[in-house]
Structure formats: structure tokens, C-alpha cells
Short mmCIF file of the C-alpha atoms (twelve columns), coordinates in Angstrom:
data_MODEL
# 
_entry.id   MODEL 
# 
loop_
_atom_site.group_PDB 
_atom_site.id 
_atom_site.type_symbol 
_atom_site.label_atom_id 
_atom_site.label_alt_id 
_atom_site.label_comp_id 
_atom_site.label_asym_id 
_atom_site.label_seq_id 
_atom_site.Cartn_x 
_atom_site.Cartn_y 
_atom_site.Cartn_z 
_atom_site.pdbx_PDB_model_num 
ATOM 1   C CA . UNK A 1   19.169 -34.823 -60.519 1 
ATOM 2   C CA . UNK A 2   15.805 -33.649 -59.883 1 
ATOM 3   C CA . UNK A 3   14.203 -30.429 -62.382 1 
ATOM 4   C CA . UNK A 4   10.874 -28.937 -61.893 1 
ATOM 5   C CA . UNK A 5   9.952  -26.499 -64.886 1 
ATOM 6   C CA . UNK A 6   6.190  -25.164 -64.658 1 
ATOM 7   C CA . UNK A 7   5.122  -26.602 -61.377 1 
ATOM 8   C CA . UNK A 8   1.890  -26.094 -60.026 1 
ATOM 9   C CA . UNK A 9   0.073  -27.879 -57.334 1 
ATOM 10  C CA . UNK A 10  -3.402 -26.443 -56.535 1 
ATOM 11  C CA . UNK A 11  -3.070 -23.021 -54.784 1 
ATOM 12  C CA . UNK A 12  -0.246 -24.204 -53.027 1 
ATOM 13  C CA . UNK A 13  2.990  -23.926 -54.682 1 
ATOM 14  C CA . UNK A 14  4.000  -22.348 -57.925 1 
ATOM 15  C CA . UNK A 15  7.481  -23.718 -59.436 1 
ATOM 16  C CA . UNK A 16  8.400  -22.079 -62.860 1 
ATOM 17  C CA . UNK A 17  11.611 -23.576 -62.696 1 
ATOM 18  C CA . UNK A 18  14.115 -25.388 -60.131 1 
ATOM 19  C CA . UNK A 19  16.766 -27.780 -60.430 1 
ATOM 20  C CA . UNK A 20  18.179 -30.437 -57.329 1 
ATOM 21  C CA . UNK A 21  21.719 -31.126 -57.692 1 
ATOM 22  C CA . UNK A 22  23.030 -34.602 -57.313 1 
ATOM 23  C CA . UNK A 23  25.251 -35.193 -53.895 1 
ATOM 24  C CA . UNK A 24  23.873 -32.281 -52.651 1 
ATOM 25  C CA . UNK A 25  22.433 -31.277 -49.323 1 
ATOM 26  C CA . UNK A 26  19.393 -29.121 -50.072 1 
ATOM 27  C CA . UNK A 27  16.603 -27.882 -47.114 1 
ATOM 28  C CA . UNK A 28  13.476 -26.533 -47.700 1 
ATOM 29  C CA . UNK A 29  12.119 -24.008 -45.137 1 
ATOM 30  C CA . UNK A 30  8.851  -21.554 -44.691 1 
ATOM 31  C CA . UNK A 31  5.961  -21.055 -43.238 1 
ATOM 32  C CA . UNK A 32  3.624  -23.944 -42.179 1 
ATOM 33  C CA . UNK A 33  1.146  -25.018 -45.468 1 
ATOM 34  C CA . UNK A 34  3.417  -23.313 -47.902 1 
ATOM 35  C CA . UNK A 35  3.791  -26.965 -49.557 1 
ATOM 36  C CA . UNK A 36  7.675  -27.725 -48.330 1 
ATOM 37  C CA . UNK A 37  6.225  -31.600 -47.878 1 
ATOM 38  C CA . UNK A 38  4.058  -31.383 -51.378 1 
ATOM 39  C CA . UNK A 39  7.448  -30.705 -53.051 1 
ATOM 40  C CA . UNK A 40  8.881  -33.620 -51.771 1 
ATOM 41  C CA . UNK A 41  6.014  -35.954 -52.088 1 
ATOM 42  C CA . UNK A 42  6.519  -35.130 -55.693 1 
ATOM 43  C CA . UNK A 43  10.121 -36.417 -55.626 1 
ATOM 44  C CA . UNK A 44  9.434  -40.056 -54.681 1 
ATOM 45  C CA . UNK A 45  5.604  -39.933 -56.334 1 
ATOM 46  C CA . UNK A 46  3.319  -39.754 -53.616 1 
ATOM 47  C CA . UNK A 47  2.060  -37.044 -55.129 1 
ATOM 48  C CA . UNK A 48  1.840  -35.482 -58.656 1 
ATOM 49  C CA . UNK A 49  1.762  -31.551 -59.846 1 
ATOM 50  C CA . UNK A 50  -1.488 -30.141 -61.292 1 
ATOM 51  C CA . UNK A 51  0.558  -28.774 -64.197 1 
ATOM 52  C CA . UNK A 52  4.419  -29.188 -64.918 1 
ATOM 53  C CA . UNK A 53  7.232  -31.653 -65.109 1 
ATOM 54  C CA . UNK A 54  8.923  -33.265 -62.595 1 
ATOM 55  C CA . UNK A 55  11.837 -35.349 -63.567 1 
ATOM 56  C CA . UNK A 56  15.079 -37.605 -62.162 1 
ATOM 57  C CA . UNK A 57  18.088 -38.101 -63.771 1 
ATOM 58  C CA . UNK A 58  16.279 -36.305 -66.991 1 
ATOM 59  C CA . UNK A 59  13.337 -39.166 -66.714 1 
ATOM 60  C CA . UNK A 60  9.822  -37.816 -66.441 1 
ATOM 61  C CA . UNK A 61  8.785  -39.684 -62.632 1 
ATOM 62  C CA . UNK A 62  5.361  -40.433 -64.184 1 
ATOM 63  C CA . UNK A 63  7.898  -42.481 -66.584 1 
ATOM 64  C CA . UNK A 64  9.186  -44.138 -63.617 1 
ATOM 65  C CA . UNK A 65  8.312  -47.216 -61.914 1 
ATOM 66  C CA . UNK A 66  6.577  -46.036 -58.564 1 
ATOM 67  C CA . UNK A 67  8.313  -49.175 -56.588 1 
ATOM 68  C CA . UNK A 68  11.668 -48.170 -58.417 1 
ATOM 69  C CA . UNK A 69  11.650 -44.897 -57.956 1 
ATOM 70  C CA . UNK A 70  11.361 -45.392 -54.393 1 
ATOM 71  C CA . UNK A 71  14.038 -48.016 -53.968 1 
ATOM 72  C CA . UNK A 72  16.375 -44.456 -55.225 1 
ATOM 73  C CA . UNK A 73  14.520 -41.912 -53.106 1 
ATOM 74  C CA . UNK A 74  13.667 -42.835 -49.697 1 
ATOM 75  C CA . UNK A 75  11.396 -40.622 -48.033 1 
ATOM 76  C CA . UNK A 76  10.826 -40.117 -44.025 1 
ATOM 77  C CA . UNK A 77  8.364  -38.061 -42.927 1 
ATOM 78  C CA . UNK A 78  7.627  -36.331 -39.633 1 
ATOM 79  C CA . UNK A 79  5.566  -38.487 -37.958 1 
ATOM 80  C CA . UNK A 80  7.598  -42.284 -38.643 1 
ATOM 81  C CA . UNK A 81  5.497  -45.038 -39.457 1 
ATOM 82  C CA . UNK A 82  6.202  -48.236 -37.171 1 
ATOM 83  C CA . UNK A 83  6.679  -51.509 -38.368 1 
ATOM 84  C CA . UNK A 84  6.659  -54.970 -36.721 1 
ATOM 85  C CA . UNK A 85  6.821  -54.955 -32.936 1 
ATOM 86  C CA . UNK A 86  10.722 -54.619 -32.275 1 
ATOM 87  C CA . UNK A 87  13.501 -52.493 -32.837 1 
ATOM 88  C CA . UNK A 88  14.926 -54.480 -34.593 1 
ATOM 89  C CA . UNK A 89  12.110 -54.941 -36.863 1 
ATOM 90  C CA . UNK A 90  11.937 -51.344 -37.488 1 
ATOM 91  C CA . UNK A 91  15.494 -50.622 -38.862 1 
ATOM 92  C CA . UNK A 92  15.517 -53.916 -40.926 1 
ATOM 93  C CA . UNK A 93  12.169 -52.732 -42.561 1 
ATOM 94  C CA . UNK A 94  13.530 -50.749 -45.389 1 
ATOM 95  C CA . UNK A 95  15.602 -53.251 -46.681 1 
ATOM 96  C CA . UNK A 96  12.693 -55.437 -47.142 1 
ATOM 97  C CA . UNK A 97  10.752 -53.074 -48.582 1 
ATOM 98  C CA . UNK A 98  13.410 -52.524 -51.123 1 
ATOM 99  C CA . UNK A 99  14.456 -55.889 -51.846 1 
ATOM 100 C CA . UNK A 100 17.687 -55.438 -50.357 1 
ATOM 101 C CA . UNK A 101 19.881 -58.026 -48.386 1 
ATOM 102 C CA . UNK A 102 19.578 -58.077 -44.828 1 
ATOM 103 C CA . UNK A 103 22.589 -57.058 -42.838 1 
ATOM 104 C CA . UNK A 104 24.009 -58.586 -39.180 1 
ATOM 105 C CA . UNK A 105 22.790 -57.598 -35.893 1 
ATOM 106 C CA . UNK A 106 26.294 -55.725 -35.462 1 
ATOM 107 C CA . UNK A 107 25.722 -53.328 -38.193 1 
ATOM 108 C CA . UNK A 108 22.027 -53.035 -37.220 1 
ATOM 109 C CA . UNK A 109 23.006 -51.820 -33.778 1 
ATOM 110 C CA . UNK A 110 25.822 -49.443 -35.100 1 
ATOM 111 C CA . UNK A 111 23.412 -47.877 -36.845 1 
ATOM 112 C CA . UNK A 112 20.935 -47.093 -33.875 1 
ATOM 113 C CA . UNK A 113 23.911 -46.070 -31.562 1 
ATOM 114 C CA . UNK A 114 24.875 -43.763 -34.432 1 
ATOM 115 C CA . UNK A 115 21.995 -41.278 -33.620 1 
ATOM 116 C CA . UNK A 116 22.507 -41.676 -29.801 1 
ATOM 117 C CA . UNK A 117 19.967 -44.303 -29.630 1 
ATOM 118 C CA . UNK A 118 20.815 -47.143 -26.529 1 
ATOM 119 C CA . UNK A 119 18.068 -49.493 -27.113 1 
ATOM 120 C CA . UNK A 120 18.233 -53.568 -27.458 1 
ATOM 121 C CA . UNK A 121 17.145 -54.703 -30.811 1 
ATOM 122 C CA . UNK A 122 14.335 -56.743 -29.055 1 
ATOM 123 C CA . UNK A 123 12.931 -53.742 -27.511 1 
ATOM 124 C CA . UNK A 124 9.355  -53.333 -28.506 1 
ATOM 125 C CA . UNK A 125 9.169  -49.877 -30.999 1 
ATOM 126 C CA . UNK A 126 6.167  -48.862 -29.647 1 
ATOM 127 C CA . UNK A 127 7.954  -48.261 -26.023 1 
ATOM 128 C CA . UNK A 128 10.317 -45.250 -27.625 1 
ATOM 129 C CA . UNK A 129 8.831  -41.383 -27.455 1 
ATOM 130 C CA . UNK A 130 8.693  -39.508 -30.057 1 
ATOM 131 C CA . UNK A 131 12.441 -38.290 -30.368 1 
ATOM 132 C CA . UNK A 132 13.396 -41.778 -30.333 1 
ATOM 133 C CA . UNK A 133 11.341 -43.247 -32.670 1 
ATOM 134 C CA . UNK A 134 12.912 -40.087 -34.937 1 
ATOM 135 C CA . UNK A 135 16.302 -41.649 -34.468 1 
ATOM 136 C CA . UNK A 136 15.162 -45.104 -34.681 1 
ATOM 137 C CA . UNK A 137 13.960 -44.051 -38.373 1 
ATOM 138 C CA . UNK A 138 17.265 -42.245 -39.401 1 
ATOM 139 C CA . UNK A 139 18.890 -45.504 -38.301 1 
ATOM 140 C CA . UNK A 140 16.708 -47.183 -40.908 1 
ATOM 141 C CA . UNK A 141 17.353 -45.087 -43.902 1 
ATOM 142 C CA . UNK A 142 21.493 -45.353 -42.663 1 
ATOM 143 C CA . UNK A 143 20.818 -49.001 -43.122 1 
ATOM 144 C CA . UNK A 144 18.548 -49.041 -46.580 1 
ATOM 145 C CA . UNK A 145 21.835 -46.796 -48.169 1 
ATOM 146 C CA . UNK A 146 19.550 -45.380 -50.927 1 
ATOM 147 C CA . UNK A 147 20.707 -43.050 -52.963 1 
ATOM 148 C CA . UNK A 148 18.525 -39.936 -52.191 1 
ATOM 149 C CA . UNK A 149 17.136 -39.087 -49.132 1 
ATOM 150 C CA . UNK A 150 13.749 -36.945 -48.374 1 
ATOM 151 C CA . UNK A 151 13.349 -35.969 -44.943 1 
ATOM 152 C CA . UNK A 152 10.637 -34.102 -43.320 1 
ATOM 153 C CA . UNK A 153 11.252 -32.251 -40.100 1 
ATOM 154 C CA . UNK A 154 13.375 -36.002 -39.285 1 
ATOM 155 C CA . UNK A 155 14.374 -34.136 -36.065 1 
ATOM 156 C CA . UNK A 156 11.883 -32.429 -34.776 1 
ATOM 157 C CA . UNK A 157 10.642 -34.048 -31.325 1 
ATOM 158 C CA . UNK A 158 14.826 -33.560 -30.267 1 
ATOM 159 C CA . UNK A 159 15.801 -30.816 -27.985 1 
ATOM 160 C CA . UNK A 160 18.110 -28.082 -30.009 1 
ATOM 161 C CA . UNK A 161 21.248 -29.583 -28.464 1 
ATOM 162 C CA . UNK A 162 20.550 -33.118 -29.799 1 
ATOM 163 C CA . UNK A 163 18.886 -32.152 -33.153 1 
ATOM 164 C CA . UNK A 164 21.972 -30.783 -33.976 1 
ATOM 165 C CA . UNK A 165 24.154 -33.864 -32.929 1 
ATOM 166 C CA . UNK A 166 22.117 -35.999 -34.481 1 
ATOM 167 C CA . UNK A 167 21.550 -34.359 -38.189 1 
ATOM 168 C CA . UNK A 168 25.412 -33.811 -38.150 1 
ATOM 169 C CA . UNK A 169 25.478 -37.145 -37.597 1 
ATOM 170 C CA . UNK A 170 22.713 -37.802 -41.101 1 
ATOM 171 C CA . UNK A 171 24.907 -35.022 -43.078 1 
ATOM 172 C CA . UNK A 172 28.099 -36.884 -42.452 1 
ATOM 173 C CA . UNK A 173 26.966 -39.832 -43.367 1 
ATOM 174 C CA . UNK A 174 25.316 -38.184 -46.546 1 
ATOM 175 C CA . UNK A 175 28.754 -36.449 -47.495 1 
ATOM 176 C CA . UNK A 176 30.906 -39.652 -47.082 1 
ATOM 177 C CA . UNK A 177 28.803 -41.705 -48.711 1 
ATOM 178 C CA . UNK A 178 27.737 -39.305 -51.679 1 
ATOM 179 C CA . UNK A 179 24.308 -39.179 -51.193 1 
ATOM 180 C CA . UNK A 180 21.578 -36.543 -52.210 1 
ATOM 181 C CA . UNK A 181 19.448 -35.005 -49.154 1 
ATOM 182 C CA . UNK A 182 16.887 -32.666 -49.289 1 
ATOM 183 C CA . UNK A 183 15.221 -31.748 -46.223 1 
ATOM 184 C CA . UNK A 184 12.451 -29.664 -44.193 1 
ATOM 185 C CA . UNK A 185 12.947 -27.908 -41.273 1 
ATOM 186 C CA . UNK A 186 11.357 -25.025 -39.132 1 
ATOM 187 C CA . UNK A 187 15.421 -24.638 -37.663 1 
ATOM 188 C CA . UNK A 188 17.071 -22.130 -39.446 1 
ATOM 189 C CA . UNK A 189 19.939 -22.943 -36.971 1 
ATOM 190 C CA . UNK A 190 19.910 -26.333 -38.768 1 
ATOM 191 C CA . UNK A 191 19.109 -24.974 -42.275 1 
ATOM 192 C CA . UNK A 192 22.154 -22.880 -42.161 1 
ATOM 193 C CA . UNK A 193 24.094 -25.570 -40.342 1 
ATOM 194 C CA . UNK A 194 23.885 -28.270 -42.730 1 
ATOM 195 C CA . UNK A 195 22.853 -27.182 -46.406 1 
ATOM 196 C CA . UNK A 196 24.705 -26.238 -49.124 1 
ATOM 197 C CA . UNK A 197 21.203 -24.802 -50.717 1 
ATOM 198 C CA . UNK A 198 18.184 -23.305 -48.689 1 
ATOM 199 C CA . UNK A 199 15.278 -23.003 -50.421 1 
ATOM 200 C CA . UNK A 200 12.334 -20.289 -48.817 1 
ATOM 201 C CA . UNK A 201 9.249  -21.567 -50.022 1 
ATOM 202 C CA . UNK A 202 6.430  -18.748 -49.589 1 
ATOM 203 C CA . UNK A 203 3.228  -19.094 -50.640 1 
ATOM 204 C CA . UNK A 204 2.717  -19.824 -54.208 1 
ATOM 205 C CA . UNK A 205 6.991  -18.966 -54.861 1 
ATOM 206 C CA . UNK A 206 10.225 -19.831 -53.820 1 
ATOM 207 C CA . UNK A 207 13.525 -18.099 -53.409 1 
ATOM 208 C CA . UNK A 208 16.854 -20.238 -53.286 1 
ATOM 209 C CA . UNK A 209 20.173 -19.324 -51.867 1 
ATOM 210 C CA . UNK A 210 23.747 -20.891 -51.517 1 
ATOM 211 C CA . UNK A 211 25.421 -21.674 -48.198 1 
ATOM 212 C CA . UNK A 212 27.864 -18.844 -48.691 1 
ATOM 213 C CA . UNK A 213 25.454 -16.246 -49.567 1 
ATOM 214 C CA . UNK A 214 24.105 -15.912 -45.962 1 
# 
């Protein structure tokens, strides 16, 4: 799905070759500054290598449509970005942004219950802590459906108990639904929990290894 032959970003990362499979669940741990979100920056476009290819589905992305890229590969990052005043707002947001029908209030507020989130749709977004405004976001990538799925650190204001719950929750969906996710995470509980692939990212290398190899 996604290849990277002869990355190099600054003197930050240093990919000579690396390939993403398709319906996979792939996480991407090291160090802080190490570039784990540069690499996927580079997956929806945000960013672009200093040298190298970077391609999807065998397409260059500098081939690719910015705006259609990103209605396949949905990125979340860390911090989520707010939008409108309401919950409700919030988890309808990517399906504007990608042109996408909007769904029913039901299905809205499946989705936020499905990360352990009991909050009215009216509720004003701004209101939720940090942990909640996490799960707020997964609800609205459950909703959007795209195809891949970036996440950075997507749990990391949780407690370890309810990290966990809630990415099993994310993976599940992922697996049923056939989805690609690649991920970032300082938990190696969760790395080793959840991903078929880990992928140590040290400075200016990496070093990959399957699920069953640790």
C-alpha cells in the first residue's frame, strides 16, 4: 500500500527502503524527535521527503491529489483539532470535510459511546479534557470510515487501563472493517498489544519486526 525507497527528511530520518501493507495494523515507536510523526505526515502529504519516493497503491503521492489523498488516509494527531462548538459538530466534521453523507444522530452517538465516551451531542467540545476530546476524535474517524488511518499517540491523555480499552476498541473496528492503521505510541504495552508490525525508528534508521517475533 504505502513504499518508501530512499527516504530522507533533513537529519531526521533515513528510509532506504520500507513497504506498508494494506489491512494491516502497523505502529511506529522510538525515542521522542526520531521523526515517527514526519513519517506519517508523509503518508497523507503534509509533508514531503528531502530525497526519495513515497508512494500509495504504486502512485507517487506528489502524483496525488492532496484533497484526495486525504479523503483515503485520515490522519489524527496528538493534540485533536476542535471544530464547531458541539459534540456533535465535532464527530460530523470529517464527513464534511470529505464530502461524505451525513449519518443520523443514532449512529453519531454509537460511535462516541464506542470509546467510553457519555456525552450529549449538544455538549459544547470545548468542555471535554484532554482524554475525552482523544475519544471524541476516534469517534470521528469511526464515523468518516476512510480507508487508512494515521494516528499519533490517539491515546495518550488515557490512563493505561482505558488506553487499552479504548485502542482495542479502534483495532477491532480496523480488523472488521479491513482497514489499514498505522500508529505512534510511547506504549510498548500497546505496541505489542495491537500490531501486527512494530517499527523502532532510531535516529536517522529503522528496524521492523513482526508480531510473532517478540
Amino acid at each position: 500500500m504505502f513504499t518508501f525507497q530512499n527516504v530522507t527528511y533533513k537529519n531526521i530520518l533515513k528510509i532506504p527502503d520500507l513497504t506498508i501493507k494494506e489491512s494491516s495494523i502497523t505502529c511506529l515507536v522510538g525515542e521522542s524527535g526520531t521523526g515517527k510523526s514526519t513519517l506519517l505526515k508523509f503518508m497523507n502529504h503534509m509533508l514531503s521527503p528531502s530525497s526519495g519516493t513515497v508512494t500509495y497503491k504504486d502512485t507517487p503521492i506528489t502524483d496525488i491529489d492532496p484533497i484526495e489523498l486525504r479523503r483515503d488516509v485520515s490522519m489524527l494527531s496528538q493534540t485533536p483539532v476542535l471544530f464547531g462548538e458541539t459534540v456533535k459538530d465535532n464527530v460530523e466534521a470529517g464527513l464534511l470535510f470529505a464530502n461524505k453523507p451525513f449519518v443520523d444522530e443514532t449512529t453519531l452517538q454509537e460511535a462516541i459511546h464506542y470509546f467510553y465516551l457519555k456525552k450529549p451531542l449538544d455538549e459544547k467540545a470545548d468542555t471535554l479534557s484532554g482524554g475525552e476530546q482523544q475519544r471524541l476524535a476516534l469517534a470521528r474517524m469511526k464515523v468518516l470510515d476512510s480507508p487508512v488511518f494515521l494516528l499519533d499517540e490517539p491515546t495518550s491523555a488515557l490512563d493505561e487501563d482505558l488506553e487499552h480499552d479504548v485502542m482495542e476498541r479502534f483495532i477491532e473496528y480496523a480488523r472488521n472493517q479491513d482497514k489499514t492503521v498505522i500508529f505512534v505510541t510511547h506504549a510498548k504495552t500497546i505496541a505489542k498489544a495491537f500490531a501486527d508490525e512494530i517499527i523502532d525508528i532510531t535516529p536517522f534508521s529503522l528496524k521492523g519486526s513482526a508480531a510473532d517475533e517478540r
